[in-house]
N, C-alpha and C positions, 0 to 999 in steps of 0.2 A: 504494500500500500504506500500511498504520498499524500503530501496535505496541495494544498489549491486556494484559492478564497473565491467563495462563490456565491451568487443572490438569486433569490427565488421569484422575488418581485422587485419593483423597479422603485427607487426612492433617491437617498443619503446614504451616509456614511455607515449610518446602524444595519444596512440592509446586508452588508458584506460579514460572511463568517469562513473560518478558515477549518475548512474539512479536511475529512478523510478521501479521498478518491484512487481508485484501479489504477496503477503503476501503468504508465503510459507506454509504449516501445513504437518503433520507427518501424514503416514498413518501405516498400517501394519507393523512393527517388523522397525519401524522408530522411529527418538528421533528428535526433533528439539529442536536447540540449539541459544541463544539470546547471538550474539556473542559481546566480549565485547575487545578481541584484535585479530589482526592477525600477525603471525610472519614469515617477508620475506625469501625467500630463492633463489640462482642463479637459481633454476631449474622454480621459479614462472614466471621470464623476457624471460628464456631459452622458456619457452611454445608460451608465445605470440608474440615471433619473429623469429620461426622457427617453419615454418608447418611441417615437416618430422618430430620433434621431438611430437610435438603436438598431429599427428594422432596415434603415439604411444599410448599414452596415450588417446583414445579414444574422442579426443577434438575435437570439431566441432564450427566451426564461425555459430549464435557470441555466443562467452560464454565468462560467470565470470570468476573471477582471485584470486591465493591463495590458498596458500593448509592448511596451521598452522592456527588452533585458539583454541580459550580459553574464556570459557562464562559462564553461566548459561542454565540449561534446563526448558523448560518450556512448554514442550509438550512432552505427552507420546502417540506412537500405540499402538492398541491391539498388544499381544506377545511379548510386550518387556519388559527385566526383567533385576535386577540390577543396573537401575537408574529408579529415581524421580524426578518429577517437585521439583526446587529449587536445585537440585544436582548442584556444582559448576565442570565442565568439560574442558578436553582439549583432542584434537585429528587432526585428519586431513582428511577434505573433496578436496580432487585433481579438483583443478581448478574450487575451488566455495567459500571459505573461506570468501573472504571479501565482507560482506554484515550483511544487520539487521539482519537475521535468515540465518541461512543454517540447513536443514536436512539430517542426518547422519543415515545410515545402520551399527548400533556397530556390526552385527554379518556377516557383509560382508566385500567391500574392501575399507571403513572406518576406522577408527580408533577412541574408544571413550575413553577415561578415566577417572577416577575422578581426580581431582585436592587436593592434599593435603591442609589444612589450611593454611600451615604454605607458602605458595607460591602465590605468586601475579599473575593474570590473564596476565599479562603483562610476566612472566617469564616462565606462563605455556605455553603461546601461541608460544614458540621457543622450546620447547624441542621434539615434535615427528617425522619432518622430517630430523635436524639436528643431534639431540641425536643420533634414530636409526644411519643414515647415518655415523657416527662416530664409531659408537659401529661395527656395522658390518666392517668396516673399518681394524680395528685393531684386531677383531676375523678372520680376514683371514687371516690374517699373524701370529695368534694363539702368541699373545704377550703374555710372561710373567716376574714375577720378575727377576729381574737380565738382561732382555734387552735390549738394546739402541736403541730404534727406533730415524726415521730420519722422523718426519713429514712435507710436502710440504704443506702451505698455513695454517701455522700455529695459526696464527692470523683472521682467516676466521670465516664466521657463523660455521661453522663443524668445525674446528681447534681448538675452544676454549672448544669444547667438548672434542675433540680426546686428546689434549694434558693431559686434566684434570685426563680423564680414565684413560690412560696411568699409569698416576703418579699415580694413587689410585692400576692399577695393580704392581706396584713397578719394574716400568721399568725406567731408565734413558730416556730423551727426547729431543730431538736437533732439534730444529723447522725451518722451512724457513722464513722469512718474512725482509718487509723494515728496513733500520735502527729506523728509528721514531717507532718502534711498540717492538725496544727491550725491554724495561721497563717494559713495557704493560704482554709480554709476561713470564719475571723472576718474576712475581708478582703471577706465576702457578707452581715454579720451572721448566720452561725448558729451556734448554739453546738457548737463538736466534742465529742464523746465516744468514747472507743476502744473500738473492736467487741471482741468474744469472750467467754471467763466473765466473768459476775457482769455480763452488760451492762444487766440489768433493774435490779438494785440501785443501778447508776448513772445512769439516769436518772431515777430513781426520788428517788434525792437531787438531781437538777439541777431536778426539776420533783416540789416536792411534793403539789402542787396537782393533779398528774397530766398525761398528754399525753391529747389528744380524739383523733390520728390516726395514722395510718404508713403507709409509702410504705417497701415494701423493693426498691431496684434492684439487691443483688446477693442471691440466696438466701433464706432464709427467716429467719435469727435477728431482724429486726428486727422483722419481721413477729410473730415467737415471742417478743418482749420484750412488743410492744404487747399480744395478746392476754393476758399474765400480768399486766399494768399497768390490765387491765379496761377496753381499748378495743374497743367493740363490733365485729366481725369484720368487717361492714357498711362500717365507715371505715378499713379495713385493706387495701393493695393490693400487687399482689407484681408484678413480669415477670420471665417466662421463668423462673420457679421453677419444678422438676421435679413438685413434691408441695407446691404454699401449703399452709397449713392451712383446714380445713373452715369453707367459710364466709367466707373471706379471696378479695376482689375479683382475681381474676387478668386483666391486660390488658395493653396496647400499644401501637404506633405504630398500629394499625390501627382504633381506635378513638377517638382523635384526630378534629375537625374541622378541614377546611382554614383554617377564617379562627383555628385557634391557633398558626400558620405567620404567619402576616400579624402577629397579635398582638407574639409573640416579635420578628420583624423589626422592627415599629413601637418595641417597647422597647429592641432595640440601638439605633436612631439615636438616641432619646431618652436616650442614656446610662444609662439604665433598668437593663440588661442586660448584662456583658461574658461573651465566650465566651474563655475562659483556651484557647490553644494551645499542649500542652503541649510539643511536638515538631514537624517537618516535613524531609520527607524527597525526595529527586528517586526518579522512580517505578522508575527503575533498583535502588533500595533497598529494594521494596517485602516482601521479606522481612524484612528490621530491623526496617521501618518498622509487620509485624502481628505480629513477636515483641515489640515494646514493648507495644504496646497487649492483646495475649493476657496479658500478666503484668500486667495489671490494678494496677500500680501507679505511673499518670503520674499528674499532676492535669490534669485537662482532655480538650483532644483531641488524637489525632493525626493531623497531613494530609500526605498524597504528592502534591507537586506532577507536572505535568506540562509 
């Protein structure tokens, strides 16, 4: 047997319990993976308390929870090639991640990776829904040097990406977030600015020359500053906003290309890149551990070990 954490009905944080479940094994052109962190993200809470969003994603009650991890392999199927039992991995299985084992399809709608050495299982297990979801972010609005993007929810799981790449593309960066997270956030080179009224008027004095972009990861005001600052809608990009504005690039992890997973990993070892962990929790705790991250206000990420 193995434990899992899994829900029966769809809610919060209380709905999640961490079971007993049938020792999983790899079959056919399958990998199973002996996970050893998983890394939270708003769309893991978004699943288990909102069915419409859920059935998208092919989820049916009850099921497991978690899409990020990071482990070792220790099961191989016939036809699959490229990895080895003891390969150290990270990738992301949608809405099964946290558990003793999960089994991963690398050549379907999985994602597998190796994990570089020089990267902690704990840092690999935030970078494939976050990374992507950043990277494509800001390839929609086609950023380049010279710049000034306006990123919304700057200090977020996805924030601490977006702002990062940003600045490795040689774009100037003017984030949103609370006062309490500006430090946090000039420690990336971007400049903070505090979200809510009058947020156009403030950037507007931080950049009089104007911003060319925006990248909003939490909602739309950032998005709704840029368009009022006369950045074409075109270079304007929102995720998982309910209603962008007209015209405003809507996207995600899923539109991401695998080698900007390789990129992002190439820049941690390069010291290019750090992933801020804001918290970490043993998976016994995994209810504390999606009520932090639901309240949207750590810096960084946060991971349940296992």
């Amino acid at each position: 047997m193995s434990q899992a954490d899994m829900y029966d009905t769809f809610g919060g944080p209380e709905v999640l319990e961490l079971r007993e479940v049938p020792e999983p094994h790899a079959e056919a052109g399958e990998v199973r993976v002996r996970v050893a962190a998983v890394g939270l993200n708003p769309m893991d809470w978004v699943l288990t308390s909102m069915p419409e969003v859920a059935q998208q994603f092919g989820i049916t009650l009850p099921s497991r929870f978690a899409s990020d991890f990071a482990g070792t392999v220790d099961e191989i199927g016939q036809g699959v090639f490229g990895f080895a039992v003891g390969d150290r991995v990270y990738g992301t299985a949608t809405g099964r991640a946290a558990a003793d084992w999960v089994v991963v399809d690398p050549s379907g709608a999985d994602t597998l990776r190796h994990t570089p050495a020089e990267i902690s299982d704990e840092v690999a297990s935030t970078l494939a829904v976050a990374g992507m979801t950043a990277s494509a972010a800001l390839t929609a609005v086609d950023l380049k040097a010279g710049d000034t993007i306006l990123v919304g929810g700057a200090a977020g799981g996805v924030g601490v990406f977006a702002v990062q790449l940003a600045r490795l593309t040689g774009a100037r960066v003017i984030g949103t977030a609370s006062q309490g997270t500006f430090d946090f956030l000039r420690q990336f080179g971007v400049d903070p600015v505090a979200y809510g009224p009058g947020l156009e008027d403030r950037v507007r004095a931080m950049a009089p020359d104007g911003i060319s972009a925006a990248a909003d990861l939490f909602g739309t005001e950032a998005a709704e500053a840029a368009l009022a600052l006369g950045v074409p809608s075109e270079r304007i990009s929102t995720i998982a906003a309910p209603n962008p504005p007209e015209g405003v690039r809507a996207t995600g992890g899923i539109d991401a290309q695998q080698e900007d997973l390789r990129r992002i990993a190439d820049a941690i070892v390069a010291g290019e890149l750090t992933v801020p962990i804001a918290a970490t929790f043993p998976v016994e705790q995994i209810r504390e551990a999606v009520q932090l991250q639901a309240g949207r206000r750590v810096h960084g990420k946060v991971v349940v070990n296992l």
